[in-house]
C-alpha positions as CSV (number, residue, x, y, z in Angstrom):
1,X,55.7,-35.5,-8.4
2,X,58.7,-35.1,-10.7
3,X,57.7,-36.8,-13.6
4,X,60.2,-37.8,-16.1
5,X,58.5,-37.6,-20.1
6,X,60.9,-39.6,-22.8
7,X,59.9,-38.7,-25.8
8,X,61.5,-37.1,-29.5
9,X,58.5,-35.4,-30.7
10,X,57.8,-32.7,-29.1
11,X,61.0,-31.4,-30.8
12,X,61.0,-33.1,-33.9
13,X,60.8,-31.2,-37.2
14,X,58.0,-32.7,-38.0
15,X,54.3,-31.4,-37.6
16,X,51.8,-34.2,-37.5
17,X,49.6,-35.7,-35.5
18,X,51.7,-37.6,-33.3
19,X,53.9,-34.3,-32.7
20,X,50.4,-32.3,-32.2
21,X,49.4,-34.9,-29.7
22,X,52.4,-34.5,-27.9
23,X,53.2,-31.3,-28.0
24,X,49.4,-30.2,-26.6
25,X,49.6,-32.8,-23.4
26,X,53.3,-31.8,-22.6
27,X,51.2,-28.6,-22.1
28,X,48.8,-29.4,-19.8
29,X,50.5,-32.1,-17.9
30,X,52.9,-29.3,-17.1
31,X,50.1,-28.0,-14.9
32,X,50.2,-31.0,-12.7
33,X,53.6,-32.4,-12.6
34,X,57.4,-30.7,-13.0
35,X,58.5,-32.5,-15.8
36,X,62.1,-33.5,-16.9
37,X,62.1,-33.9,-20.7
38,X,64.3,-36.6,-21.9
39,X,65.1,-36.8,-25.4
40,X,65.3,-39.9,-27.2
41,X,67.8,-41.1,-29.8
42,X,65.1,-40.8,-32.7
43,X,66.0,-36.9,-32.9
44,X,69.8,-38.3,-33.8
45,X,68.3,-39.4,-36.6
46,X,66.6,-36.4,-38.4
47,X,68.1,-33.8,-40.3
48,X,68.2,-30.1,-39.6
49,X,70.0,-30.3,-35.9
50,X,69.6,-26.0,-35.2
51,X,65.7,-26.3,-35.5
52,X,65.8,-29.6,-32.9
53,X,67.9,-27.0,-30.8
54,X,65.5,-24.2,-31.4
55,X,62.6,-26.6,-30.7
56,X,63.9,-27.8,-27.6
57,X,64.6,-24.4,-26.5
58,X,61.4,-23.4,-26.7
59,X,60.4,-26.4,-25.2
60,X,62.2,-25.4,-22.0
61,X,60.2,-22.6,-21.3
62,X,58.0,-25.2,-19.8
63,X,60.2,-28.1,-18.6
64,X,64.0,-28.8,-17.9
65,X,65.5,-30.8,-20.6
66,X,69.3,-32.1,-19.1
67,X,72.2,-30.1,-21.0
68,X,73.9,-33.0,-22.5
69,X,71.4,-33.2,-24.8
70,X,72.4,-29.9,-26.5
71,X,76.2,-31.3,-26.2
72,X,75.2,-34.3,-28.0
73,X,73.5,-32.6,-30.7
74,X,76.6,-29.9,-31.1
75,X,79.2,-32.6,-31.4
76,X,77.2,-34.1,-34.4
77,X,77.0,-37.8,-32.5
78,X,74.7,-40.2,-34.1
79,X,73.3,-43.7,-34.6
80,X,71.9,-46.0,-37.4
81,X,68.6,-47.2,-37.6
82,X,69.9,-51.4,-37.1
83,X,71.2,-50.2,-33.8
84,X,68.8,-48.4,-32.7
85,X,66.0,-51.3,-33.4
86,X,67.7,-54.1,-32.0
87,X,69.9,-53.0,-29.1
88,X,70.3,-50.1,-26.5
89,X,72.6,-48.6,-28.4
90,X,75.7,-46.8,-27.8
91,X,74.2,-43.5,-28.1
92,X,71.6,-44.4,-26.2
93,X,73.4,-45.9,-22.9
94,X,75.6,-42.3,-23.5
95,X,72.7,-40.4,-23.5
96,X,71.7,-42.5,-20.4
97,X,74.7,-41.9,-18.4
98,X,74.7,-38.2,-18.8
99,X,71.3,-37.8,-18.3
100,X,71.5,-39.6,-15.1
101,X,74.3,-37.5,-13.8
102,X,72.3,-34.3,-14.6
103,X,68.2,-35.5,-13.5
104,X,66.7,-35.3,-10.3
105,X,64.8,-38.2,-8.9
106,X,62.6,-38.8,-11.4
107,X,59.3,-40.6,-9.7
108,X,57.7,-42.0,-13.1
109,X,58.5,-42.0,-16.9
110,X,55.9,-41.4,-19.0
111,X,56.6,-41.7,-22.9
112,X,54.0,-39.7,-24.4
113,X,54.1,-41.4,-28.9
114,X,56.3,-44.8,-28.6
115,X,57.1,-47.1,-31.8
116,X,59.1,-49.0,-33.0
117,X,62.4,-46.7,-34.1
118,X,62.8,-45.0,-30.5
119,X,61.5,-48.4,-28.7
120,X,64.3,-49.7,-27.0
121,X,66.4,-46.3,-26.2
122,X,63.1,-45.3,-24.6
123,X,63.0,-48.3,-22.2
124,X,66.7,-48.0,-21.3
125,X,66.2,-44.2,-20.3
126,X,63.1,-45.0,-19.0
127,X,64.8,-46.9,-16.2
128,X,66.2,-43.7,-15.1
129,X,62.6,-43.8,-13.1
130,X,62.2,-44.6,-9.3
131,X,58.8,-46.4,-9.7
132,X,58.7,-48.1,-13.1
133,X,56.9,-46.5,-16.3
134,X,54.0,-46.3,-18.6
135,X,53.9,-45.4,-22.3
136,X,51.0,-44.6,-25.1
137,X,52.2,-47.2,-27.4
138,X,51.2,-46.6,-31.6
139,X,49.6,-50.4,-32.7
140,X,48.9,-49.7,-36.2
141,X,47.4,-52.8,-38.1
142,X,50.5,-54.0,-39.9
143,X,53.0,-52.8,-37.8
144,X,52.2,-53.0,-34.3
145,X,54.2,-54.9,-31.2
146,X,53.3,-58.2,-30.5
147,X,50.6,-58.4,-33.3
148,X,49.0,-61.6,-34.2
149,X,49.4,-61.8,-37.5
150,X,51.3,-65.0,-38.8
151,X,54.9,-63.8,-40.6
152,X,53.4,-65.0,-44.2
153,X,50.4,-62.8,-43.9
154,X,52.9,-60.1,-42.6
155,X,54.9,-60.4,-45.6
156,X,52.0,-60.7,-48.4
157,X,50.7,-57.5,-47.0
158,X,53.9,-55.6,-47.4
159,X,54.7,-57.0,-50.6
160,X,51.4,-55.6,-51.9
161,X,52.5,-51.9,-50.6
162,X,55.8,-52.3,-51.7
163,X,55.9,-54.2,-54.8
164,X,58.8,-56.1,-53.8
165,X,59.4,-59.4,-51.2
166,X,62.6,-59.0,-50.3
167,X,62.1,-55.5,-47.5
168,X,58.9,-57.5,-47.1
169,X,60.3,-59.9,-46.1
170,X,63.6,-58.0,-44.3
171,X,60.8,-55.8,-42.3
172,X,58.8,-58.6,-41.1
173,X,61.6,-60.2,-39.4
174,X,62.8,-57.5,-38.0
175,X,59.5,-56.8,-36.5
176,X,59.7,-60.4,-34.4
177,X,63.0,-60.0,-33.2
178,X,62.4,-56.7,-31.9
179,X,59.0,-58.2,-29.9
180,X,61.6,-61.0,-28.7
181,X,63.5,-57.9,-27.9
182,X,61.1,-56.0,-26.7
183,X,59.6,-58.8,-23.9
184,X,63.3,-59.5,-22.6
185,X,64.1,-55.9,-21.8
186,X,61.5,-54.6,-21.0
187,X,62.1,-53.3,-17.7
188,X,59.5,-52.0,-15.1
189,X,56.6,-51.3,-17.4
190,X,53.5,-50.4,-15.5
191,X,51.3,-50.0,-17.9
192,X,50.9,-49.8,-22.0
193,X,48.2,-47.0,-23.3
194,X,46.7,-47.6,-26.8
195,X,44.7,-45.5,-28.9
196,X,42.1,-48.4,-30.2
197,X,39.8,-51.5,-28.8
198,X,40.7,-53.4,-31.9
199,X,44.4,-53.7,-30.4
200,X,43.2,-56.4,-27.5
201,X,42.1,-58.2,-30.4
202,X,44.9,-57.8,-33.2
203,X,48.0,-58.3,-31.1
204,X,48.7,-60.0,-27.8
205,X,49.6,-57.2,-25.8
206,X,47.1,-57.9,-23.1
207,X,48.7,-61.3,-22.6
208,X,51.7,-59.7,-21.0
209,X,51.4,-56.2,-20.2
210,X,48.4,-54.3,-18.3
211,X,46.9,-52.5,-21.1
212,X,44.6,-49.5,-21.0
213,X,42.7,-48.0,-23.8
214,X,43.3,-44.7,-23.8
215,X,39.8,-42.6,-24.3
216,X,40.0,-40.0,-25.7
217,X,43.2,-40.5,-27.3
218,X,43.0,-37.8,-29.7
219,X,41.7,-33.7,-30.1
220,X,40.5,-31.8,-33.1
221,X,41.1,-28.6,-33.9
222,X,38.1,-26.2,-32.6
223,X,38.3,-24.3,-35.0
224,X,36.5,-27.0,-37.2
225,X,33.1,-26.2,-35.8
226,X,33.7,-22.9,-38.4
227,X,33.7,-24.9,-41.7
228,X,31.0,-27.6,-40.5
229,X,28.6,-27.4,-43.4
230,X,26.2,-30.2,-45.2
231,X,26.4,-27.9,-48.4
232,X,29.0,-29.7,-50.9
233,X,30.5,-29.4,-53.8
234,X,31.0,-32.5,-56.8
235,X,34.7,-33.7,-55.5
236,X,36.6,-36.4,-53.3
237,X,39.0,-35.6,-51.2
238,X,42.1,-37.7,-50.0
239,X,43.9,-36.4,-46.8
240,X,47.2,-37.7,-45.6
241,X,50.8,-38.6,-46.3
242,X,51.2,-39.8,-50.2
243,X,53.1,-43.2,-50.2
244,X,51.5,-46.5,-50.5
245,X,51.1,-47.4,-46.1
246,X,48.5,-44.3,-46.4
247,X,47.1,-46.0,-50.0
248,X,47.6,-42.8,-51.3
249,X,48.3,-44.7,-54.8
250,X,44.9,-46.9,-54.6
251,X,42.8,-43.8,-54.0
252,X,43.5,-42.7,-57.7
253,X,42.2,-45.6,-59.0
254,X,38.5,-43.9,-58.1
255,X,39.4,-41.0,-60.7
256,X,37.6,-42.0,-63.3
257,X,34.5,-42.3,-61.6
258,X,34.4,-38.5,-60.0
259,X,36.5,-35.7,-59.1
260,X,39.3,-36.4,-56.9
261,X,41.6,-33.8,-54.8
262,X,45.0,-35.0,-52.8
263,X,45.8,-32.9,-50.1
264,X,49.1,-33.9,-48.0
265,X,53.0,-34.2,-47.4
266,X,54.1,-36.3,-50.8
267,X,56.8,-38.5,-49.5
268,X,57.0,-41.0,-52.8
269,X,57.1,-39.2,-56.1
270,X,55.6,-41.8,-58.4
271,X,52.0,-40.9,-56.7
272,X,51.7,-37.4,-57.4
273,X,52.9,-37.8,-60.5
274,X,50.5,-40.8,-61.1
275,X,48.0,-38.9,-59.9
276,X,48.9,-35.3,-62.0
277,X,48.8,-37.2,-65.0
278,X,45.1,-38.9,-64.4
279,X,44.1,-35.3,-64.1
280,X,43.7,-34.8,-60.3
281,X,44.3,-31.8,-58.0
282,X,47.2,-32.7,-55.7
283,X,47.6,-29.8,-53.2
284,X,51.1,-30.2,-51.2
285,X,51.2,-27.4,-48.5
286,X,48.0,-26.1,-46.8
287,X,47.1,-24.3,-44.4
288,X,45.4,-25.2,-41.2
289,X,42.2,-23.3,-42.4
290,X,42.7,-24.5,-46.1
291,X,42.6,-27.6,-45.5
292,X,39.3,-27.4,-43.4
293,X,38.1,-25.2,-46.3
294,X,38.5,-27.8,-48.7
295,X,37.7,-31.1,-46.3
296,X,34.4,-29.6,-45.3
297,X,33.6,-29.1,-48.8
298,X,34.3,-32.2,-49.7
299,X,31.1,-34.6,-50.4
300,X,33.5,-37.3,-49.0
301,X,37.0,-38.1,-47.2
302,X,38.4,-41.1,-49.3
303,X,41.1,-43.2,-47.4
304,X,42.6,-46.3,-48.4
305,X,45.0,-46.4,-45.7
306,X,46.4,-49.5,-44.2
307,X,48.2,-48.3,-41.0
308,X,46.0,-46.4,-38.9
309,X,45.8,-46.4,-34.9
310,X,43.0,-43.9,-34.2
311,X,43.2,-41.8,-37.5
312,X,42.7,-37.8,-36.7
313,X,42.4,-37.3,-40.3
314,X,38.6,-39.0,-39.9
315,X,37.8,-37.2,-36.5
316,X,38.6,-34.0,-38.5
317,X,36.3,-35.3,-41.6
318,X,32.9,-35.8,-39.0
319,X,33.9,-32.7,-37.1
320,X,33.0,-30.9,-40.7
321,X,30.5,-32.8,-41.5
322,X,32.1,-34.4,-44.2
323,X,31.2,-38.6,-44.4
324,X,34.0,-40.8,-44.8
325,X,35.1,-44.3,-47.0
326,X,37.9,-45.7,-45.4
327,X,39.6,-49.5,-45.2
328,X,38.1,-52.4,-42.8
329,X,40.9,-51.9,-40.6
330,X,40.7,-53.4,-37.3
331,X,41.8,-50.3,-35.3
332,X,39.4,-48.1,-37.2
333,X,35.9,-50.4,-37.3
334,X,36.6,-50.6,-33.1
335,X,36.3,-46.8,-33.3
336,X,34.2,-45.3,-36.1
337,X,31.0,-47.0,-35.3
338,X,28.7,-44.7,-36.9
339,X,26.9,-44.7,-40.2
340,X,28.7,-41.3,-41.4
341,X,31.9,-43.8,-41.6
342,X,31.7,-46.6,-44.4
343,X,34.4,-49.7,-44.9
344,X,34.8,-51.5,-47.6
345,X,37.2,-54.8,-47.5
346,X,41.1,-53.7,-47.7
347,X,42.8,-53.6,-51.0
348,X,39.6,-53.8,-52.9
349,X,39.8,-51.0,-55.0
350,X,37.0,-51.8,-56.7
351,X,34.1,-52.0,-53.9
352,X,36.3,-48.5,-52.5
353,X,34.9,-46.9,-55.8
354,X,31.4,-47.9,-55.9
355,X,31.1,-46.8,-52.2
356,X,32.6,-43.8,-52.9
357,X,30.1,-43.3,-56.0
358,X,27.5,-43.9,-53.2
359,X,28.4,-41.5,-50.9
360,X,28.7,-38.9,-53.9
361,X,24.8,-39.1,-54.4
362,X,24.2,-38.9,-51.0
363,X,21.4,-35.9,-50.6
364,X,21.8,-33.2,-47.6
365,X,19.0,-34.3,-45.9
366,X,20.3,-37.6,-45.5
367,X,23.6,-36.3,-44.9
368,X,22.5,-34.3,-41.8
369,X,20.6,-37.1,-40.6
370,X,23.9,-39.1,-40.4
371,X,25.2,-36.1,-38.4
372,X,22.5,-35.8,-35.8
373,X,23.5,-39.2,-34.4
374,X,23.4,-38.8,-30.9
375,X,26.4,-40.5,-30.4
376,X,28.4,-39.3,-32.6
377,X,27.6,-35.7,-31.5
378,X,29.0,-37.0,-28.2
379,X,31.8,-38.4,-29.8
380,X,33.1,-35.2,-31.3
381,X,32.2,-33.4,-27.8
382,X,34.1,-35.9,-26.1
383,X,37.3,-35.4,-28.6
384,X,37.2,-31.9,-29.3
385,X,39.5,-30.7,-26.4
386,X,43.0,-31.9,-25.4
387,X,42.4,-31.1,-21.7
388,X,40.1,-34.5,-22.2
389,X,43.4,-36.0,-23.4
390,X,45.3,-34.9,-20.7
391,X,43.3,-35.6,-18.1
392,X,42.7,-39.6,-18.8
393,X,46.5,-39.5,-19.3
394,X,47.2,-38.0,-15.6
395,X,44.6,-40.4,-14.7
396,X,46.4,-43.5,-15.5
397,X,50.0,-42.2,-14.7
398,X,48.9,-41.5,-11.4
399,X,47.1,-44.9,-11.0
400,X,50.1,-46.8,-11.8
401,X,52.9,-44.6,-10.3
402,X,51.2,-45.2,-6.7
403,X,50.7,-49.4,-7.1
């Protein structure tokens, strides 16, 4: 089957774990299908165009990628963000008419990371597809498709993480007329992927759309296993992104009551320097084995965040052994259900701390005794190797692509 996979991140400049998690399936779905890569209009909206190119060079070792695309990125063409939200925008229907000139018949689409930036240009070049298309779709609480959540609540919630109503309330509109959008051109969608139980609850997905919960949806990195160790050390650790979404600027609000390290990209300045001046270790660049260093270490993984589909940051915490305090988050409770993984109400900063206090004074015996749950050890077997990922991907492409 010639499979067509419509994606930006696999040659994005970024490195995180929705890149990761496309960049190791394009791998092994390579195995099973000759691919046609087709860039989405996203990449026209990131910075540093030669290391897209060099990317997407590499990338071709593996698959063909249509030669326009290199065209479009040499002539400097781009897009704005409105456009690309609400419309099939004009770069997008160029992209599609060149790429249609150029690709084979493509059997199926398959768009490995969708959300809500690259949404509609992935459904337009998605029709380039004989028999229709699937995609893994991100439904993060807050932010996903076709959630439930009434446009007040929407609104309070992002007012609270961005201390002002008025984007609040500008990104909370936008997020209805692109579901409006969203349901009207749709095209031939076969099926929607999701990373999370919760989802069938927190939006309405199901109501329109066959919807699959991908299992597993996510892979750790093996080399984990190394650090795994119940011996810790008197510290906190936060992992992730540092703006407000992730909560990187509640988490320092547990300083007071024990040692607290940030480890991660800082993408709003007022945090780490919030957090430099309460006295805490903020580590910005790690390295794969650093960070595993210092996470297994850890006598807990604090993380207040609020948008959160499947959350590798926590399957890398119980791969070390390391127990976790995280938000109530609907996603997240449909997943971690283990005692090793404790939620506390979101926003409350206060029960966050005294859990967190809790888990501090936890002894090793207990704390391998969490760890010997039986499922959780097949848990972490089952999400310990992308070919897993892969292969319940393949599974459902090829269920869909055939009815």
């Amino acid at each position: 089957m010639l499979l067509g996979i419509v994606d930006s991140r696999a040659v994005s400049n970024s490195s995180a774990g929705s890149e990761t998690h496309v960049r190791e399936v394009l791998k092994r779905l390579v195995k099973k299908y000759k691919i046609y890569y087709l860039p989405t209009t996203h990449v026209f909206l990131e910075g540093k165009r030669e290391n897209i190119i060099k990317n997407a060079k590499e990338l071709e070792k593996i698959v063909k990628i249509p030669s326009s695309f290199y065209s479009f990125l040499e002539s400097g063409k781009t897009t704005s963000l409105r456009e690309e939200l609400f419309s099939f925008s004009r770069l997008a229907k160029e992209l599609y008419n060149e790429y249609k000139k150029e690709v084979d018949s493509v059997e199926f689409v398959y768009i490995p990371h969708n959300y809500r930036i690259q949404l509609m240009s992935s459904i337009l070049l998605s029709s380039l597809s004989q028999n229709g298309y699937g995609m893994l779709l991100m439904t993060d609480p807050h932010n996903s498709i076709l959630e439930k959540k009434s446009l007040i609540e929407c609104i309070r919630i992002w007012h609270r993480l961005w201390f002002s109503y008025k984007p609040a309330l500008e990104f909370c509109l936008a997020q209805r007329i692109q579901d409006f959008l969203f349901l009207r051109k749709r095209g031939n969608l076969k099926f929607i992927a999701v990373m999370n139980k919760g989802t069938l609850d927190y939006t309405a997905l199901s109501k329109y759309f066959n919807v699959r919960v991908l299992t597993p949806p996510h892979a750790f990195n093996p080399i984990a296993l190394k650090y795994r160790t119940f011996d810790k050390e008197e510290y906190a650790v936060f992992l992730g992104r540092m703006n407000t979404a992730k909560g990187a600027h509640e988490v320092i609000e547990i300083r007071k009551s024990v040692k607290l390290k940030m480890i991660g990209k800082p993408e709003q300045d007022f945090i780490v320097r919030k957090a430099r001046e309460n006295g805490i270790v903020v580590i910005e660049n790690v390295s794969e084995e650093e960070k595993f260093e210092i996470l297994s270490r850890a006598k807990v993984l604090v993380l207040p965040s609020h948008q959160e589909s499947f959350s590798i940051t926590i399957l890398e915490a119980l791969a070390v052994g390391t127990p976790v305090v995280t938000y109530d988050l609907p996603s997240l409770k449909s997943i971690y259900q283990f005692e090793a993984v404790k939620f506390v109400k979101e926003f409350d900063t206060s029960s966050l701390t005294q859990e967190v206090k809790r888990m501090m004074e936890v002894r090793k015996e207990k704390l391998e005794e969490m760890f010997e749950d039986e499922k959780l050890q097949e848990f972490l077997k089952l999400h310990s190797s992308w070919d897993n990922v892969a292969n319940a991907i393949d599974k459902m492409i090829r269920e869909f692509s055939n009815s």
